[in-house]
Structure formats: structure tokens, C-alpha cells
N, C-alpha and C positions, 0 to 999 in steps of 0.2 A: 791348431790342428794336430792329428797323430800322425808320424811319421811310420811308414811298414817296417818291422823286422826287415823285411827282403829287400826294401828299398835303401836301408841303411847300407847294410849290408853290400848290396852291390855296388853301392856307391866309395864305400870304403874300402872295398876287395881293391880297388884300382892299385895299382904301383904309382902311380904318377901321383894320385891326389895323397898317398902316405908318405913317400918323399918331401912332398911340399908342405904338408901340415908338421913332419919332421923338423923341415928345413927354420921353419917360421919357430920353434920349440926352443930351439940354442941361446942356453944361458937364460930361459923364463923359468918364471913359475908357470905351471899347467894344471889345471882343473877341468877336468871332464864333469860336462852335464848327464843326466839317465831321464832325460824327459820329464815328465811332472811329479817326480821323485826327487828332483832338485841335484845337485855338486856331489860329487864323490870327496872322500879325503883329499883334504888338502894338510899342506903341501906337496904336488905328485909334479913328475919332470916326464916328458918323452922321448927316449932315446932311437929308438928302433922303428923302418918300418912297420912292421909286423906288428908293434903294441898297438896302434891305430885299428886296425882288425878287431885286435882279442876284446878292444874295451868294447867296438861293436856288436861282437858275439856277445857281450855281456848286459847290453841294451843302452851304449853310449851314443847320446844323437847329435851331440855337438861338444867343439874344444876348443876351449880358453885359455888364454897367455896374460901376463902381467906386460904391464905398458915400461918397467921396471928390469934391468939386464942383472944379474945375481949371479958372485962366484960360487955358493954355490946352494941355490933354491931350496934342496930337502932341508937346509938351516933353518929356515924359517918357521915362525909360527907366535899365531894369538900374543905370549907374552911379555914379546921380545921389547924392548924399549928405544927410542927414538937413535942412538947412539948407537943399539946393537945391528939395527935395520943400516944404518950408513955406514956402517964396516962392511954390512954384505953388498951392498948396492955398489954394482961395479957402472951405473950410470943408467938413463931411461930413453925411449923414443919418444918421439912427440908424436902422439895420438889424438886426432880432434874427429870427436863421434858428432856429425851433423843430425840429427833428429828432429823429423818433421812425418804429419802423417798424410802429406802429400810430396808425392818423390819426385816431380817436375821442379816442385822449389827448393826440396833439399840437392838438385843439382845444379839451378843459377847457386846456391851460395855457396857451394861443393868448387867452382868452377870459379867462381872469386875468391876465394881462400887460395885457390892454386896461384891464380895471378898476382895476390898478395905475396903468397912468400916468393914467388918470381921477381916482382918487383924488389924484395931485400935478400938477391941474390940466391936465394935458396933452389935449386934446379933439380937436386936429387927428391924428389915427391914422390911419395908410392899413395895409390887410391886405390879404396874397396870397398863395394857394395856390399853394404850391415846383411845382406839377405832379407830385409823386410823396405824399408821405407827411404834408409839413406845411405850414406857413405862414413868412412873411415879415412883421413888426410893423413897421412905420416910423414916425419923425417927422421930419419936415424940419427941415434947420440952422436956416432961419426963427425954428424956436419957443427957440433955446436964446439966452441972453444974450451979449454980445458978447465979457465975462472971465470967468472963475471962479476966484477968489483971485487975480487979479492978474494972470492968464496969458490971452492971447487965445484965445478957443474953438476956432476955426480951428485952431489948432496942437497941442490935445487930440485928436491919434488916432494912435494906435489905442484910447488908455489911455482915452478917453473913453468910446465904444462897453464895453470891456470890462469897466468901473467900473459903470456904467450896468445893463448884462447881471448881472454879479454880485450888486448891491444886489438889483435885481426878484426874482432868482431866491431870494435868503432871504426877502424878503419875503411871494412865495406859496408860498413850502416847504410849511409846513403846511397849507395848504388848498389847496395842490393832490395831498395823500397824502390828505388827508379826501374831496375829489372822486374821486382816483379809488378808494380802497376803495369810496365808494357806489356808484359804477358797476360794479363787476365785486370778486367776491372778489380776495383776494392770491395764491390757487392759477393763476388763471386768469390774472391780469396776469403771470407768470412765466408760464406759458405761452404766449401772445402775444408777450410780449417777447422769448422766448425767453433768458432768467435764471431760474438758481436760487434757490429761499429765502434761500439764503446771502448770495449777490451783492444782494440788496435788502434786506434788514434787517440794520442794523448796531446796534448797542448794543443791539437790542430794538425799535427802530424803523424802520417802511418810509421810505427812502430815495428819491421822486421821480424823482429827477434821475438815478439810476440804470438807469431806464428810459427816460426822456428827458433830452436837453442842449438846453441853449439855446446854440447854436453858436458863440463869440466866444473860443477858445482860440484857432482861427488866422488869426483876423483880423491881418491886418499891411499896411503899404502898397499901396494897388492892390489890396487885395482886393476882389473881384467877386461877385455875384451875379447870380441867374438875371432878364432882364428880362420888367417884363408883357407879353402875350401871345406871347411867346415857347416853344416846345417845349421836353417834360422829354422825353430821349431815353429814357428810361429806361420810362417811361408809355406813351409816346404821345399824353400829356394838354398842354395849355395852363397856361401858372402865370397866373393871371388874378386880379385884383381883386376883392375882394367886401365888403359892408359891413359894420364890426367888429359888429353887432347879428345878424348873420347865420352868423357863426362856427359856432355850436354847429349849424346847420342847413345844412351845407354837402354838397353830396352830390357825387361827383364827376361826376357824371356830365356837369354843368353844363362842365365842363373839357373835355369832349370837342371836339376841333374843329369837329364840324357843327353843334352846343348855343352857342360863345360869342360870347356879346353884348358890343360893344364902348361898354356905356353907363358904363363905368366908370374912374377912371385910380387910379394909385399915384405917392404923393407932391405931388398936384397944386395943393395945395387950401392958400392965404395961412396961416399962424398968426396969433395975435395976438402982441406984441411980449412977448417976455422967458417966454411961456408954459410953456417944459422950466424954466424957472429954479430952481425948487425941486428939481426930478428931479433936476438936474446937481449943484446943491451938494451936496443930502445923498447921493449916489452919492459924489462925492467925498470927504464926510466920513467915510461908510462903510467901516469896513476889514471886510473876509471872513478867518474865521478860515484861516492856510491851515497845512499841516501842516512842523513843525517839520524842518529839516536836521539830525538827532540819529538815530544809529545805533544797536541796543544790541546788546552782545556779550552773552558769559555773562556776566563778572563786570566788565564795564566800559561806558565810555560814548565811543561816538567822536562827533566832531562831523565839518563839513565839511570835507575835508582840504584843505592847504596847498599840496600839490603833486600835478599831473594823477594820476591812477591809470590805468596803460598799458593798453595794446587790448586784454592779454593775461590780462588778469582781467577781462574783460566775460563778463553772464550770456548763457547762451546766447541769448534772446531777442536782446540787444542785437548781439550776433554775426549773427545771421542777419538782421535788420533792413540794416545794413553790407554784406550780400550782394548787394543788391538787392533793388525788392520791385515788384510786377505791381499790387498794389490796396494803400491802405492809407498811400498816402506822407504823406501830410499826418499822420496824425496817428502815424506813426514820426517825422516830423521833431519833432513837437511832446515824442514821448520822448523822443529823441534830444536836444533841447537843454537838458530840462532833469535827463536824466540826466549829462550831461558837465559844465552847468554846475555840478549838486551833485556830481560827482569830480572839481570841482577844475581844470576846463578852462580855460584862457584861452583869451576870443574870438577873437580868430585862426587859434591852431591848430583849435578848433573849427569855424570856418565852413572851413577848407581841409580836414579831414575830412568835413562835409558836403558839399562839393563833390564828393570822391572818390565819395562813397556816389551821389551823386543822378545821374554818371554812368554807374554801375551798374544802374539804373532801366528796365528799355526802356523808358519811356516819362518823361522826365525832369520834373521840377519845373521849373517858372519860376526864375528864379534869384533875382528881385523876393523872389519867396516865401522863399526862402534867408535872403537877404540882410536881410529886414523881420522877420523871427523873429532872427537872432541881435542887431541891431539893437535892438530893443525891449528884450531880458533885460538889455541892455548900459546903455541909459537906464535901466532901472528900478532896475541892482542885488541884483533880489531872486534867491533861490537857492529855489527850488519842487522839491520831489518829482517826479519823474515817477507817474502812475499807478501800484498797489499790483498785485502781482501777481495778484490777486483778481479785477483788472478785466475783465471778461473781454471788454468790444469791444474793448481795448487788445490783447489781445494771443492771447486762445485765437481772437477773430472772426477775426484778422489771420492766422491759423495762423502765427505765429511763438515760441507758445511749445511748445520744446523742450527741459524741465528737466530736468538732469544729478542726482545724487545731493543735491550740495550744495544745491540747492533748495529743497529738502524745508524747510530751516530758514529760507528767506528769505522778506518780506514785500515786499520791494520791489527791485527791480535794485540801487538804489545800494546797501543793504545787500550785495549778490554782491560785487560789485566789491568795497569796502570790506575788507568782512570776509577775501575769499578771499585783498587782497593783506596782509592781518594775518597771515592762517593761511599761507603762504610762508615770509612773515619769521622769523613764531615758529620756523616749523619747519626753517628755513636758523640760525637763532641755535642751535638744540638740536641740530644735526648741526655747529659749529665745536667740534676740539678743545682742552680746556681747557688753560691755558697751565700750566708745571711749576714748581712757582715755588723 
């Protein structure tokens, strides 16, 4: 939706809401949006009430912060290298964006997340409603310990954040499929969510998370979220503050612009010393089962190949992703990387691939964002599956799946690719004529 001049405006003229989007500013990076004109420069910082206005008078409808605390943010920028970013990283929050597009269930799991970190002592939680569908969990760097295993915390992220999000999310796996069967049958949550039976129950069991993510697949450097009192363009609404006991009774209405109270703030509030400590280690100790890099044919078994598999055995999804894409890029990039990493891409060629593709984008990716996604796979080493061709926000929401014959047998992209450049080969070896001897 379009948000009015006059309604911006008046909502930003407040003293209280430019204080507090102020307040929430300290020590981030900050990126102003201008509506569907997309991000202002970046690197930008917010010092002053008064700047809050001016960008409005300039047609700013909403303002973003990095999940990321910086001594001193205007450093920053695109070509910095892994090294240079952890000199400036004076440490991060922990940001968990719940994302669902039915907000009764993004707040049972909104409301478990709180109890989770409750249960490993964590008591300093600040929550905010995204202004559209869900919430924003935080705990401030404050609460976490200064090392974990030997490594300064400051220099755990993204992998911190994601380790973190991971652990939580097995941990209220089951009670949070038990909360929401009680809430609503399993017909009815596939209809809301808009998923088939199929797509949520796998093995025989409803699958959660299927329905809902807890957003930290593309978290990478410099990622941003939406600040408090800030506009969700999409709404019309306010992402505002509210108290984690308050959760399950959130109504939106309270979001409305003429409705918010600014008695509230996000992230404000001292921890006690070493508080996440327990959360942090056994997040770290934590491994999430993830799904194996093993192909299967008929009668064989391929593993991760040794060398790239060409553009020209990509599945069609992955074809048309490469074309450019209008909505959706983020998480084609998040295919994208870890479909190439598992056919065998080295990062290089692969981030100058991505580059081609994302200036085919009308509307391009940050390159931050590029650059922090191939970067991470690169420190981790690990080789992940892309999403199963099942998925269906992956790829039927994205309308880029467009399966060919060959489809029919595949589970997953890497398998196309894989298999299709085996079934070439074989069939270029059975068309060479035999020698006469």
C-alpha cells in the first residue's frame, strides 16, 4: 500500500516517536527506505531528533538499523573484508524475525521463543511487532559472555545469531505443532497458510516450521531490520514495542498510527553480566541435523561432485532465477548459493555469477548482501542442500518453478543438475563407436 505524505509526516513530526527511533540508532548502521524507490545511501547513522523529520519531508517511510553494534558505522562499506568488518564490530544483538503470514501463529511461536530463552535464564527480552504479520525477539550483546570457546563473541556473527535461531527452533519444535493443532485443526492451518497436507507433514508428522520460519538463513553482514516506531509499508502499521507477557494478546490495532503510545523502547533495558551465557554455549554445542550432500540414482550413489556442473544442466527453476527476478531475491540468492556450492562451484566463480544474475534484477541486491552470503559458506565450509523441490515458498510462491519432463523424478535441484549431466555422459559414451580390434 501507499503510505500519505501527510500521514508520514505527522507521524514523524511526534518528539516521542524521533527520540525513540533516535534512541534505538546508537552505535548502528542506518538505512532509510523512500517507499518503492527502495534504500537511500548507505552507510548513513542517526544522530539527532530532528533528522527523523527531514528524511520524512524528503519522502522517507520507514528506518532500519543493522542487528550489528559499530564503533564507528560511516566505516563501513561493500569492500571491506572479513578482518576489516571485525575491527569495526564492537559486538551484535540477537534479533530473531519470526515470519509467518498468519500472526495468531507467529505469536504461539513468538511466546515460546520468550519461554525458551526464559528457561536458559535469559530475562532481559525486548519484542516487536514487524508491522505486518509478525514479531522481532531481541536480547542485547550486554547479556552474552565476552568468549565462547575461546573466540570473542563480538566476532561470532552471523554464525552466532544463526546457531542461536537453530537450537531455539528444535527446541520448541514440538510444542509448538502441539500449540498450534490445539488452536485450529490441521485442515484449517493449511488453509491459512496456504500449504497442502503434503507440504506440512512429513514422515507422518506436522512440521511447524513449514508454516512458519524464524528468519536467520540470510542474515549476513550489515543485515538490517525494521526499526521501533518505524512504518511497515506494506501495513500501514507501526512495528512497536510491546511487553513479551503481552504477546499472545496483541491486537493490531494498537499499531495503528493514531493508537501508538510511545511508553515503550526495544533493546533498552541493562542485562545482568554473562546472562545469554548458557543460551550461547549450548547453541554452540548444538549441531541441527542438516540434510546430507548424497544423490541417488537408480542403481548408484553420487556424492558432491569434484568439478563445477555447467549452467547447462541447470533445472529449470535454477534457469529462470539467473533470468532476473522482480520479488523473491533474497531467498533465490540463498538457493542460489547453496545450489552451486553443492554442484561443485568454487567461490569465486560463483560470487561473479551472482553478480551477473543480480544485475539482472530491476531492482538489484545490495552487494553487502552478495558478498556476506558467499563469505559465510566460505568460513563455514559446509555444503547444505538448497530447499527440496516440495518447498513450495521456495519456489511454486516465487513462480519460478517451471518443470521440464525430467523433473518428474527429481527431489531436489542439485539432483537435476547432477543426474542430468550423468545422463549426457552416459549417453554420449553409448553413441561413441566401438574400436575394431
Amino acid at each position: 500500500m501507499s503510505i500519505h505524505l501527510s500521514t508520514l509526516l505527522k507521524f514523524y513530526k511526534r518528539e516521542d516517536v524521533c527520540k525513540a527511533i533516535i534512541q534505538a540508532a546508537e552505535d548502528k548502521e542506518v538505512a532509510i527506505k523512500f517507499g518503492d524507490k527502495g534504500f537511500g545511501k548507505r552507510p548513513d547513522v542517526l544522530k539527532y531528533p530532528k533528522d527523523v523529520l527531514e528524511f520524512a519531508k524528503k519522502g522517507a517511510t520507514s528506518f532500519h538499523c543493522s542487528e550489528e553494534l559499530w564503533v564507528n558505522p560511516l566505516q563501513l562499506g561493500p569492500a571491506l573484508k572479513r578482518k576489516d568488518m571485525d575491527e569495526l564490530r564492537k559486538g551484535w544483538d540477537l534479533v530473531l524475525d519470526i515470519d509467518c503470514p498468519v500472526l495468531e501463529y507467529s505469536q504461539i511461536a513468538s511466546d515460546l521463543l520468550v519461554q525458551a530463552l526464559k528457561y536458559h535464564g535469559v530475562n532481559t527480552v525486548s519484542i516487536k511487532f514487524s508491522g505486518n504479520h509478525g514479531f522481532h525477539i531481541a536480547v542485547p550483546f550486554g547479556a552474552f559472555p565476552r568468549t565462547v570457546h575461546g573466540k570473542p563473541t563480538r566476532l561470532l556473527f552471523p554464525e552466532g545469531p544463526r546457531k542461536i535461531a537453530a537450537y531455539l527452533g528444535e527446541m520448541i519444535k514440538p510444542h509448538f505443532a502441539k500449540k498450534l493443532l490445539e488452536y485450529e485443526k490441521l485442515d484449517q492451518i493449511c488453509k491459512r497458510a496456504g500449504k497442502s497436507f503434503k507440504e506440512v507433514v512429513k514422515n507422518g508428522k506436522f512440521d511447524p516450521f513449514l508454516v512458519l520460519q524464524i528468519d536467520t538463513v540470510l542474515i549476513a553482514t550489515r543485515h538490517l531490520y525494521r526499526m521501533p516506531y518505524a512504518f511497515n509499508e506494506k501495513s500501514g502499521l507501526i512495528s512497536i514495542p510491546i511487553k513479551p507477557e503481552d504477546i499472545l494478546k496483541f491486537d493490531k490495532v494498537q499499531a495503528m498510527p493514531k493508537n501508538v503510545k510511545v511508553d515503550l523502547h526495544f533493546l533498552d533495558v541493562k542485562p545482568a553480566p554473562n546472562e545469554a551465557k548458557k543460551l550461547i554455549i549450548q547453541a554452540f554445542d548444538f549441531e541441527v541435523k542438516e540434510e546430507k550432500i548424497k544423490v541417488k540414482g537408480k542403481n548408484e550413489e553420487f556424492t558432491c561432485p569434484e568439478n563445477a556442473v555447467p549452467e547447462k544442466y541447470f533445472p529449470p527453476c535454477i534457469k529462470c532465477i539467473l533470468k532476473g527476478l522482480q520479488d523473491g531475491k533474497k531467498r533465490s540468492l540463498f538457493v542460489l548459493v547453496n545450489f552451486l556450492t553443492s554442484c561443485g562451484w568454487e567461490y569465486d566463480k560463483m560470487e561473479e555469477l551472482l553478480e551477473a544474475w543480480n544485475k539482472k534484477n530491476p531492482e538489484e541486491l545490495r552487494e553487502v548482501i552478495i558478498k556476506g552470503q558467499v563469505r559465510y559458506h566460505k568460513a563455514n565450509k559446509k555444503k547444505i542442500l538448497p530447499p527440496n523441490c516440495s518447498n513450495k515458498s521456495y519456489y511454486q510462491d516465487m513462480h519460478i518453478c517451471c518443470p521440464d519432463n525430467f523433473c518428474q523424478k527429481i527431489r531436489n535441484p542439485v539432483n537435476y543438475a547432477i543426474l542430468k549431466q550423468k545422463l549426457v555422459y552416459l549417453t554420449k559414451e553409448k553413441k561413441k563407436p566401438k574400436k575394431v580390434k
